[in-house]
mmCIF file of the N, C-alpha and C atoms, coordinates in Angstrom:
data_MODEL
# 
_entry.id   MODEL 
# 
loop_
_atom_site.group_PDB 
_atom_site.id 
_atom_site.type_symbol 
_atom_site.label_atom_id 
_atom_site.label_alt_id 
_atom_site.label_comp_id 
_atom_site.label_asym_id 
_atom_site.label_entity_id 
_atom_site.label_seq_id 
_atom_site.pdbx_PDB_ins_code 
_atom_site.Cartn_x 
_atom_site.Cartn_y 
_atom_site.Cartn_z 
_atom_site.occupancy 
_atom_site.B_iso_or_equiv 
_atom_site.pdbx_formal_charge 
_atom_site.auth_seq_id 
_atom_site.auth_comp_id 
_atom_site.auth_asym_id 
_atom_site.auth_atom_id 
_atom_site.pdbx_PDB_model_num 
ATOM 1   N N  . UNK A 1 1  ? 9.819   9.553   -20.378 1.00 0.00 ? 1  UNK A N  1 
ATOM 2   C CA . UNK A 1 1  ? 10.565  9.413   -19.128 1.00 0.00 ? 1  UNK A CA 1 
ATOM 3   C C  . UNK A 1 1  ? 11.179  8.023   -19.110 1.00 0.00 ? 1  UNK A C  1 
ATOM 4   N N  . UNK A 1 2  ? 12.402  8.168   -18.560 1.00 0.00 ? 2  UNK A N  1 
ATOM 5   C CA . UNK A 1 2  ? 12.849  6.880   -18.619 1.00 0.00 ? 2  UNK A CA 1 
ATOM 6   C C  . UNK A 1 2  ? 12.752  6.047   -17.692 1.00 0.00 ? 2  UNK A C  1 
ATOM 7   N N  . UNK A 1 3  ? 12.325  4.232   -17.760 1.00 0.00 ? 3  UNK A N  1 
ATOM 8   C CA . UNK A 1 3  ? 12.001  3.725   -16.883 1.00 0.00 ? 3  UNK A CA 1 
ATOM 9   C C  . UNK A 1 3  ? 10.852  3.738   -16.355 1.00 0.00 ? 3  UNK A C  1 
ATOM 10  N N  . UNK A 1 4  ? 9.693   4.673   -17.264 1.00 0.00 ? 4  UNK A N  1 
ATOM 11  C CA . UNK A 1 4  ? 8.401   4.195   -17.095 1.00 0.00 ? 4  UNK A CA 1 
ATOM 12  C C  . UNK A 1 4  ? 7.811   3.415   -18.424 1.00 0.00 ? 4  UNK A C  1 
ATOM 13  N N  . UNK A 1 5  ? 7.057   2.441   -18.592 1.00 0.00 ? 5  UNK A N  1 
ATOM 14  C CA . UNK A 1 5  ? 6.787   2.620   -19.830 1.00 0.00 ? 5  UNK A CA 1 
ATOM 15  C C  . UNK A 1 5  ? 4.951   2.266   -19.674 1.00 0.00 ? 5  UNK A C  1 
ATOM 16  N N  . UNK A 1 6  ? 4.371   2.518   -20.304 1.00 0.00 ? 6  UNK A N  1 
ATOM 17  C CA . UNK A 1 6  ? 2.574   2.838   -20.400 1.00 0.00 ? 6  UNK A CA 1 
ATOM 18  C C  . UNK A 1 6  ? 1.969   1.734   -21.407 1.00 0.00 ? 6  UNK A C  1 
ATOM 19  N N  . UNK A 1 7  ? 1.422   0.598   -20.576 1.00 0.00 ? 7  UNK A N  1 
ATOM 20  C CA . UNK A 1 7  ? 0.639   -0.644  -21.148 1.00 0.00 ? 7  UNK A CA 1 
ATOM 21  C C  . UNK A 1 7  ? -0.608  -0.217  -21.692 1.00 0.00 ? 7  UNK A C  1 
ATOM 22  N N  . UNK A 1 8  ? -1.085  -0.662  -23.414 1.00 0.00 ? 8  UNK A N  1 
ATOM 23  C CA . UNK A 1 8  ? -1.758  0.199   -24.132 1.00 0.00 ? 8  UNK A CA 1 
ATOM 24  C C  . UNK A 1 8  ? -2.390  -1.141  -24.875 1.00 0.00 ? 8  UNK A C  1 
ATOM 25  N N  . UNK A 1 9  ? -3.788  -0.855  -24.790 1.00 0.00 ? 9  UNK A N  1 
ATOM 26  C CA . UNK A 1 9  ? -5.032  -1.432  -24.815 1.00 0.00 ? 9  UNK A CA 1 
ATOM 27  C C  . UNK A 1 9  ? -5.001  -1.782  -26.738 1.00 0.00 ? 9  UNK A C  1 
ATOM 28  N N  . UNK A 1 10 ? -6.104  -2.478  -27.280 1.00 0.00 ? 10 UNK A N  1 
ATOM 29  C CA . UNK A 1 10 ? -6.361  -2.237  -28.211 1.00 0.00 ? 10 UNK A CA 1 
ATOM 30  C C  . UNK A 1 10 ? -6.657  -1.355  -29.088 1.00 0.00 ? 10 UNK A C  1 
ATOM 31  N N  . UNK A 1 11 ? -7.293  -0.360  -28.215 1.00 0.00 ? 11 UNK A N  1 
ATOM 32  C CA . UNK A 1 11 ? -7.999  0.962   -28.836 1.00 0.00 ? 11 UNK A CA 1 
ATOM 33  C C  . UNK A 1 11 ? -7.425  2.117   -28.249 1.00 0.00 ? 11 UNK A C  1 
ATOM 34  N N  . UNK A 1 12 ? -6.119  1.721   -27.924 1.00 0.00 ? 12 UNK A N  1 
ATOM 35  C CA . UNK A 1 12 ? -4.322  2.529   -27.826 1.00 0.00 ? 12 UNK A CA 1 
ATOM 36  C C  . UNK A 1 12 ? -4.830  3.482   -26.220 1.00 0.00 ? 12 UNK A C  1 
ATOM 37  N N  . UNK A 1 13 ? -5.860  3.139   -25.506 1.00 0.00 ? 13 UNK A N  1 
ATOM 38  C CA . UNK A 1 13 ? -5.542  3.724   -24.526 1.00 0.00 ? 13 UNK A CA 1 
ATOM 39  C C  . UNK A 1 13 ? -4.735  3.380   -23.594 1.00 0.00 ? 13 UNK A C  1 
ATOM 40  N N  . UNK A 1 14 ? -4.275  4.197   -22.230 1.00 0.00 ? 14 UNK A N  1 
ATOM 41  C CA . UNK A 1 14 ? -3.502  3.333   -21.279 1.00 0.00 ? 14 UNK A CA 1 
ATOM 42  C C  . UNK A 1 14 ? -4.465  2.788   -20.319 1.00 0.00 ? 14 UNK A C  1 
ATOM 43  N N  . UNK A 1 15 ? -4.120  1.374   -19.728 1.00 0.00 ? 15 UNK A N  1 
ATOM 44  C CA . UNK A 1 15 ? -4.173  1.011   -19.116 1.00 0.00 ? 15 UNK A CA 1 
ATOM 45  C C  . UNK A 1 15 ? -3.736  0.490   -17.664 1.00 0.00 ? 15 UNK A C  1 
ATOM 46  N N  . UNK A 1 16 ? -2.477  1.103   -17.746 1.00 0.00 ? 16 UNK A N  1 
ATOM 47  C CA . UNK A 1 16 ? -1.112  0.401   -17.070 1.00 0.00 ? 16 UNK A CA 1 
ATOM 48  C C  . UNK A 1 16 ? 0.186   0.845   -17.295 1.00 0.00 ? 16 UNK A C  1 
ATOM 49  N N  . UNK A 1 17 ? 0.788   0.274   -16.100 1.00 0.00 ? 17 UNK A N  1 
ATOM 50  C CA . UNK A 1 17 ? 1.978   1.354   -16.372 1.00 0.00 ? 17 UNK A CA 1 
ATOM 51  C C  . UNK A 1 17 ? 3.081   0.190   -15.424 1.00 0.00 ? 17 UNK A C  1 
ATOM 52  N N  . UNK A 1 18 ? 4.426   0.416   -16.544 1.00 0.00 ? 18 UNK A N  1 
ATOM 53  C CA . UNK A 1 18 ? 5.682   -0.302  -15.926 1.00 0.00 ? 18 UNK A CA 1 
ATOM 54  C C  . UNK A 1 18 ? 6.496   0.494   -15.024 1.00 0.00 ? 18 UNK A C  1 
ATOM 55  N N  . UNK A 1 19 ? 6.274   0.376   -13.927 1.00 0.00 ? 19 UNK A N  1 
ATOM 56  C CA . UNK A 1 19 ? 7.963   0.989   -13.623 1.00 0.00 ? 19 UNK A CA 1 
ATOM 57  C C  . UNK A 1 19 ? 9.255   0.197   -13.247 1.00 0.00 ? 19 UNK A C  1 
ATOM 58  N N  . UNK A 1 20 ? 10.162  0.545   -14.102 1.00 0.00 ? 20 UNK A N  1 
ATOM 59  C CA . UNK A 1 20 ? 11.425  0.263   -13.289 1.00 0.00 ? 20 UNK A CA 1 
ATOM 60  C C  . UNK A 1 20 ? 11.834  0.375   -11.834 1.00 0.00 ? 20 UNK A C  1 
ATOM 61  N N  . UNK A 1 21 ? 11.763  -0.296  -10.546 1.00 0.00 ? 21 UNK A N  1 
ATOM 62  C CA . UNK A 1 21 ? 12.042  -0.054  -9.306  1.00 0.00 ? 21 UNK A CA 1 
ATOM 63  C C  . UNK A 1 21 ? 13.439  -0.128  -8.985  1.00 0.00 ? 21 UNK A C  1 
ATOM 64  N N  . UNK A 1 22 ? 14.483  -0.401  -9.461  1.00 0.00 ? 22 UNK A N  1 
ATOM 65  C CA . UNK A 1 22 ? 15.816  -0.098  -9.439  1.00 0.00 ? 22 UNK A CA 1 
ATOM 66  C C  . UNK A 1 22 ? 15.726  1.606   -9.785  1.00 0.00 ? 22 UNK A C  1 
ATOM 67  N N  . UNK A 1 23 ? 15.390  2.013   -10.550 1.00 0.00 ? 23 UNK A N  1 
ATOM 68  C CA . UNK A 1 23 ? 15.097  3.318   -11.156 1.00 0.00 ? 23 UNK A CA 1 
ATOM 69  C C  . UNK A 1 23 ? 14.612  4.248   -10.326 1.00 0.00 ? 23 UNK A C  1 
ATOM 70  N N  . UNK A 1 24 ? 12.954  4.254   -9.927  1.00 0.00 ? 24 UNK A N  1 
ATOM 71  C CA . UNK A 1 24 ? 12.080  4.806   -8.988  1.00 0.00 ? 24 UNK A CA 1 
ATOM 72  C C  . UNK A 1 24 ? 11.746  3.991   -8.032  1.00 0.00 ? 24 UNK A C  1 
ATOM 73  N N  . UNK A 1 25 ? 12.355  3.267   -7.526  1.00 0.00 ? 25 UNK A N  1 
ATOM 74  C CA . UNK A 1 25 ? 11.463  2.372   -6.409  1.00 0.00 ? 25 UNK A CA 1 
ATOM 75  C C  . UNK A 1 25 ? 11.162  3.669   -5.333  1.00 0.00 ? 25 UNK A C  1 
ATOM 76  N N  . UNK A 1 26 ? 12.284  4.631   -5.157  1.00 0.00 ? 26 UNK A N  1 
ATOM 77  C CA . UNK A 1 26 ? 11.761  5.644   -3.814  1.00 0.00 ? 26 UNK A CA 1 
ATOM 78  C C  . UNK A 1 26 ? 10.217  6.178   -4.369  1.00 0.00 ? 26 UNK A C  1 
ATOM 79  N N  . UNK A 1 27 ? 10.096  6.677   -5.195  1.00 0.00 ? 27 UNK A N  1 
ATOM 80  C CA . UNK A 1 27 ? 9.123   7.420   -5.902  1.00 0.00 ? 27 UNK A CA 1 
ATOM 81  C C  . UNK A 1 27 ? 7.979   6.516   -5.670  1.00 0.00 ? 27 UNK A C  1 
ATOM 82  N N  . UNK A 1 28 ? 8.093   5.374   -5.950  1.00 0.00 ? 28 UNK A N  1 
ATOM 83  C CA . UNK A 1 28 ? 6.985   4.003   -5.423  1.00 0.00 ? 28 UNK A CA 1 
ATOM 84  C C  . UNK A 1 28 ? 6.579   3.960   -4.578  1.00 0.00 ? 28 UNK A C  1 
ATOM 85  N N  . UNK A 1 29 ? 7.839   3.630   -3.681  1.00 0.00 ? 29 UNK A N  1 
ATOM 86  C CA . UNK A 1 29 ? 7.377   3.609   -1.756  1.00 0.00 ? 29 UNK A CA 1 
ATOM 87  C C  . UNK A 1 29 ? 6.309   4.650   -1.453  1.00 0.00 ? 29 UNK A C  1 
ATOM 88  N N  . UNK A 1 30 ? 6.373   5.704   -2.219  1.00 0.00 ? 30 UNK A N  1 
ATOM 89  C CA . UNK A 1 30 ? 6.142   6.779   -1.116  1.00 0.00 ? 30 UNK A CA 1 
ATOM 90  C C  . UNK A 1 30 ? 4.582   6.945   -1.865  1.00 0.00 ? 30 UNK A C  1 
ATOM 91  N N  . UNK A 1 31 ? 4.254   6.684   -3.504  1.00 0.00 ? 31 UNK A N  1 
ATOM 92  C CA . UNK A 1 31 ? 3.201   6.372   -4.152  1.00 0.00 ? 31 UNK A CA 1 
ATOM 93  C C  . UNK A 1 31 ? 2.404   5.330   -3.201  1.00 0.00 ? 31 UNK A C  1 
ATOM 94  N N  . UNK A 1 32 ? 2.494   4.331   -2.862  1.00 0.00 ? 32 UNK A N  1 
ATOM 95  C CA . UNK A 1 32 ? 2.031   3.070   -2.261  1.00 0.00 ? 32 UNK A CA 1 
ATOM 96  C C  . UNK A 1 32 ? 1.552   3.212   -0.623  1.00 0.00 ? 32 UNK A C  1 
ATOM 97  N N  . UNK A 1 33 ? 2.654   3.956   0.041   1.00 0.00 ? 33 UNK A N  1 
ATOM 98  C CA . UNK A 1 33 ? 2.368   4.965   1.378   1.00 0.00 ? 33 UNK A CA 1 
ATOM 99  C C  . UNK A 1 33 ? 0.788   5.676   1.561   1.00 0.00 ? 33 UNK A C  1 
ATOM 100 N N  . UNK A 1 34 ? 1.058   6.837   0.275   1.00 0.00 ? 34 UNK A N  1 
ATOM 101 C CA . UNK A 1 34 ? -0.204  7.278   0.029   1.00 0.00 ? 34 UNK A CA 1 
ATOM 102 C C  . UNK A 1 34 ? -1.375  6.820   -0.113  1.00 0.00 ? 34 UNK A C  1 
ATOM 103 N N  . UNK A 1 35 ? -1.267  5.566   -1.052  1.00 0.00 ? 35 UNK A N  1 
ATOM 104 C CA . UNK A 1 35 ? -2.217  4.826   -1.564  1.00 0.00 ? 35 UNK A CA 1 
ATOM 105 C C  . UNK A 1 35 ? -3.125  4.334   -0.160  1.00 0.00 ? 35 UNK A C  1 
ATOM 106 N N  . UNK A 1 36 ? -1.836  3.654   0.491   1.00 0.00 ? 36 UNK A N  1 
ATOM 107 C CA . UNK A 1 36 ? -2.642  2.542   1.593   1.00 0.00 ? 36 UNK A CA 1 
ATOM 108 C C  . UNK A 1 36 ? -2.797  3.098   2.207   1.00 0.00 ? 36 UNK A C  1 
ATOM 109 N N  . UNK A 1 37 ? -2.366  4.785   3.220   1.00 0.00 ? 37 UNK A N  1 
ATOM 110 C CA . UNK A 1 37 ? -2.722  5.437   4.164   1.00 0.00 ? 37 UNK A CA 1 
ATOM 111 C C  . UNK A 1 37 ? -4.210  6.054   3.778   1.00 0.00 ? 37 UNK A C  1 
ATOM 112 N N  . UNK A 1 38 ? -4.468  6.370   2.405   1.00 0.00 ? 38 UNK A N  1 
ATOM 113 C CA . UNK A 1 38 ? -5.676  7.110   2.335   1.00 0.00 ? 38 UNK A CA 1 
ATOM 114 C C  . UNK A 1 38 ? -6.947  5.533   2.196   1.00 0.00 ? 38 UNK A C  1 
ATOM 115 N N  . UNK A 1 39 ? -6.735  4.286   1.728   1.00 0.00 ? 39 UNK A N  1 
ATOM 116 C CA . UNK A 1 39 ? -7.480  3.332   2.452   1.00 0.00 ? 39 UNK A CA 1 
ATOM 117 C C  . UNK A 1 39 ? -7.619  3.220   3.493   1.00 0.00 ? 39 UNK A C  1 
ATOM 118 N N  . UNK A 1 40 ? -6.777  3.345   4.414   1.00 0.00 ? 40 UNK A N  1 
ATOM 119 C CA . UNK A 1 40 ? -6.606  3.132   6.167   1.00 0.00 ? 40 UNK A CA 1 
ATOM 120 C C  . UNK A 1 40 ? -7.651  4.451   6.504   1.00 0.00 ? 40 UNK A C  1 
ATOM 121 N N  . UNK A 1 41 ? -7.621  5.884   5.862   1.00 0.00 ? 41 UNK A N  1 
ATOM 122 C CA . UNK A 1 41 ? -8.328  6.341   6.435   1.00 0.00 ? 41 UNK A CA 1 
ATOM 123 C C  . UNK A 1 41 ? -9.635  6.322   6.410   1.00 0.00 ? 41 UNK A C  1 
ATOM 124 N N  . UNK A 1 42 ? -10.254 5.915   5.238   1.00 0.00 ? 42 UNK A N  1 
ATOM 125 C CA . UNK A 1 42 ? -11.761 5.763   5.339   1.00 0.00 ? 42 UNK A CA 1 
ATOM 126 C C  . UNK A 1 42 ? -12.464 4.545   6.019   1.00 0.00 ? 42 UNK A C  1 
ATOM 127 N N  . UNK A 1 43 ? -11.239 3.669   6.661   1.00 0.00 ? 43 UNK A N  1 
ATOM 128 C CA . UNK A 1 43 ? -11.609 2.448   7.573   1.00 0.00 ? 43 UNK A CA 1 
ATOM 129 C C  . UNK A 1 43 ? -12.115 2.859   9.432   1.00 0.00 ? 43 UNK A C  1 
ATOM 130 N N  . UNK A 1 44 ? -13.056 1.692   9.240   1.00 0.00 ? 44 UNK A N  1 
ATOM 131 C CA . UNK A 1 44 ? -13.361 2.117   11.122  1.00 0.00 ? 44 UNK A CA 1 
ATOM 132 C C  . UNK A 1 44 ? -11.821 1.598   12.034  1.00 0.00 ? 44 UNK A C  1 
ATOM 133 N N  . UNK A 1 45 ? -11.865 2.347   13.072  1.00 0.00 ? 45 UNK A N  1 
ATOM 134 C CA . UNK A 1 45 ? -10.615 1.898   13.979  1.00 0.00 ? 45 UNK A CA 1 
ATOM 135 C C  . UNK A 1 45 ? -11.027 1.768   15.117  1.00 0.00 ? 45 UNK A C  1 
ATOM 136 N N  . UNK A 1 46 ? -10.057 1.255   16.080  1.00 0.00 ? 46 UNK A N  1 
ATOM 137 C CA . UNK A 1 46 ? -10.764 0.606   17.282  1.00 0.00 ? 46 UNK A CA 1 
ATOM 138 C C  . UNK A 1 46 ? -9.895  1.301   18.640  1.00 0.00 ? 46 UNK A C  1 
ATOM 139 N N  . UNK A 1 47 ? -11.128 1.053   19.433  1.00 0.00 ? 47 UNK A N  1 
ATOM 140 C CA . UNK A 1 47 ? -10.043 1.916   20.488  1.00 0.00 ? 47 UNK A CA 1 
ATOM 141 C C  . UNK A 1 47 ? -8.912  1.405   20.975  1.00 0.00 ? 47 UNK A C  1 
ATOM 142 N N  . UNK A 1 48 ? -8.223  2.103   21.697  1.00 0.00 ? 48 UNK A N  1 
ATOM 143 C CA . UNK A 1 48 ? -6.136  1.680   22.032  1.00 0.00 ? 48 UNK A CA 1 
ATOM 144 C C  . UNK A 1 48 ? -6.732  0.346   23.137  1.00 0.00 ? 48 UNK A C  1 
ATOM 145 N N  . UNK A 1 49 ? -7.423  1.104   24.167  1.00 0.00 ? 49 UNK A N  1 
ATOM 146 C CA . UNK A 1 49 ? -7.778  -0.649  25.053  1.00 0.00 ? 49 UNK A CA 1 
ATOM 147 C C  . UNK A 1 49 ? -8.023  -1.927  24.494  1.00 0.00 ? 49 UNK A C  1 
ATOM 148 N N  . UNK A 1 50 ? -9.053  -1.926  23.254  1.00 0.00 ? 50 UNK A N  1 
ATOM 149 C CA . UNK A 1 50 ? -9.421  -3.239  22.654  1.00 0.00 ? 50 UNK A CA 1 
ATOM 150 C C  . UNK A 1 50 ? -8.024  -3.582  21.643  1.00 0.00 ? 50 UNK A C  1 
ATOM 151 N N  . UNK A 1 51 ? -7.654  -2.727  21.187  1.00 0.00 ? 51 UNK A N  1 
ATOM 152 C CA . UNK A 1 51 ? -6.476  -3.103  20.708  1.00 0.00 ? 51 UNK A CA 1 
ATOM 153 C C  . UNK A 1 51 ? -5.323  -3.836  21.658  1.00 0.00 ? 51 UNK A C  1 
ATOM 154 N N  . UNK A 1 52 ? -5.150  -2.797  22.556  1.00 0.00 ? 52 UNK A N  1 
ATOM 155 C CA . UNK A 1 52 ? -4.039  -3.250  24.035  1.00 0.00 ? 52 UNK A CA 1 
ATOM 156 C C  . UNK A 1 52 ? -4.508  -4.556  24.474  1.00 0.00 ? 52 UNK A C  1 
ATOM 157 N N  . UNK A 1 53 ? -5.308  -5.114  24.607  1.00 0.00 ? 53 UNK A N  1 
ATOM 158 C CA . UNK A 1 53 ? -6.182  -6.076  25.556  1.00 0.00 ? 53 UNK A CA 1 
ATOM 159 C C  . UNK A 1 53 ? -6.074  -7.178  24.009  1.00 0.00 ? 53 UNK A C  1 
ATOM 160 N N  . UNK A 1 54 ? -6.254  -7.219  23.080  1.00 0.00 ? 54 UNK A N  1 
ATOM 161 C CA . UNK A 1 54 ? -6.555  -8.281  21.760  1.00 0.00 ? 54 UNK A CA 1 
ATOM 162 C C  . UNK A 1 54 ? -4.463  -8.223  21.870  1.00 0.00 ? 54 UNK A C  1 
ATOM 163 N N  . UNK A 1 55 ? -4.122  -7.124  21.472  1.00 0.00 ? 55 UNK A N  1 
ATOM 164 C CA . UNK A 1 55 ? -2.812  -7.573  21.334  1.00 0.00 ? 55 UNK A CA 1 
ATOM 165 C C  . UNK A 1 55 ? -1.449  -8.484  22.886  1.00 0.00 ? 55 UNK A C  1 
ATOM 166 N N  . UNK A 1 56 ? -2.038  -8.013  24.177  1.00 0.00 ? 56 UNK A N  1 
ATOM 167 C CA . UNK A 1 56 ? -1.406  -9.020  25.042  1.00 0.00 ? 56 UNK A CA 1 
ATOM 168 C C  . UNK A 1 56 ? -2.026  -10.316 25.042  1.00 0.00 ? 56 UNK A C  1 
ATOM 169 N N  . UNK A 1 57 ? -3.202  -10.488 24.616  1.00 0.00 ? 57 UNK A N  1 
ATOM 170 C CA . UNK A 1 57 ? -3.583  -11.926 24.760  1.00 0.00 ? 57 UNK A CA 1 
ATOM 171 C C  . UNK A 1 57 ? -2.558  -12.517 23.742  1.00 0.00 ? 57 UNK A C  1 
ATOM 172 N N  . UNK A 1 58 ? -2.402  -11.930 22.773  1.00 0.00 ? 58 UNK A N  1 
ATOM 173 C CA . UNK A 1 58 ? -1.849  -12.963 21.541  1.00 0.00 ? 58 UNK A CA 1 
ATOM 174 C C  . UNK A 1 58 ? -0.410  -12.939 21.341  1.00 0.00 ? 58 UNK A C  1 
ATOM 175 N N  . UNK A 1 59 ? 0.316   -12.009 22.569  1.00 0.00 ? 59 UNK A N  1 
ATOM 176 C CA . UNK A 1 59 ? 1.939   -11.995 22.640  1.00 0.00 ? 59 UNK A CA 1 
ATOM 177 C C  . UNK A 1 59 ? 1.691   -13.072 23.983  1.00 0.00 ? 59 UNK A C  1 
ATOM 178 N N  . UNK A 1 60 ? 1.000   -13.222 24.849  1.00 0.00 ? 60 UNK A N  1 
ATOM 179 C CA . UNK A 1 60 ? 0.759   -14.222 25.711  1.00 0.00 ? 60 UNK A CA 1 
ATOM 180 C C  . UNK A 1 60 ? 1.500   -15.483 25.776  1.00 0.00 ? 60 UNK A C  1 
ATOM 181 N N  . UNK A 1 61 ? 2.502   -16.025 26.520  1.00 0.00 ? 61 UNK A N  1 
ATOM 182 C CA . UNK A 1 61 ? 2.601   -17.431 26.677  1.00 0.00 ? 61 UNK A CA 1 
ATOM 183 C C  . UNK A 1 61 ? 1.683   -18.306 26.352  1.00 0.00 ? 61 UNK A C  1 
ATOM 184 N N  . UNK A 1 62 ? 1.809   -19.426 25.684  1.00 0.00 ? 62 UNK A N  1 
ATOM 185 C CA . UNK A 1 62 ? 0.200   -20.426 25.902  1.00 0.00 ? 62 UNK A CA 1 
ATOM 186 C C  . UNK A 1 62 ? -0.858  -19.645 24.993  1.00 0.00 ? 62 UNK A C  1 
ATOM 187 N N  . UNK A 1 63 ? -0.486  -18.609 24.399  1.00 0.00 ? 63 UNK A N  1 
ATOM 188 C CA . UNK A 1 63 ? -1.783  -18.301 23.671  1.00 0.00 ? 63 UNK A CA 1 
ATOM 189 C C  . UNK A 1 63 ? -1.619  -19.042 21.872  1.00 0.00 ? 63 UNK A C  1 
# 
């Protein structure tokens, strides 16, 4: 495939991988999307009030 190319170890396995992002950068975005949304989901989250209440203090004048 063009515009990928596969970084290869001593003992010729892969390790790694190039991509061209002029090439696939969409294909990336949406790789990286996945990536970090399925981290985000196994994280604890907090409720909308403590969020609402932490986030006006810190848009706050003087804060």
């Amino acid at each position: 495939m063009s515009g990928i190319q596969f970084v290869i170890d001593a003992q010729g396995r892969k390790v790694g991988v190039l991509i061209d992002l002029k090439k696939h950068g969409t294909i990336w975005e949406d790789f990286w999307d996945g990536f970090v949304s399925e981290l985000r989901r196994k994280g604890k989250g907090i409720p909308y009030e403590q969020y609402r209440v932490e986030r006006l203090r810190r848009n706050s004048p003087g804060a």
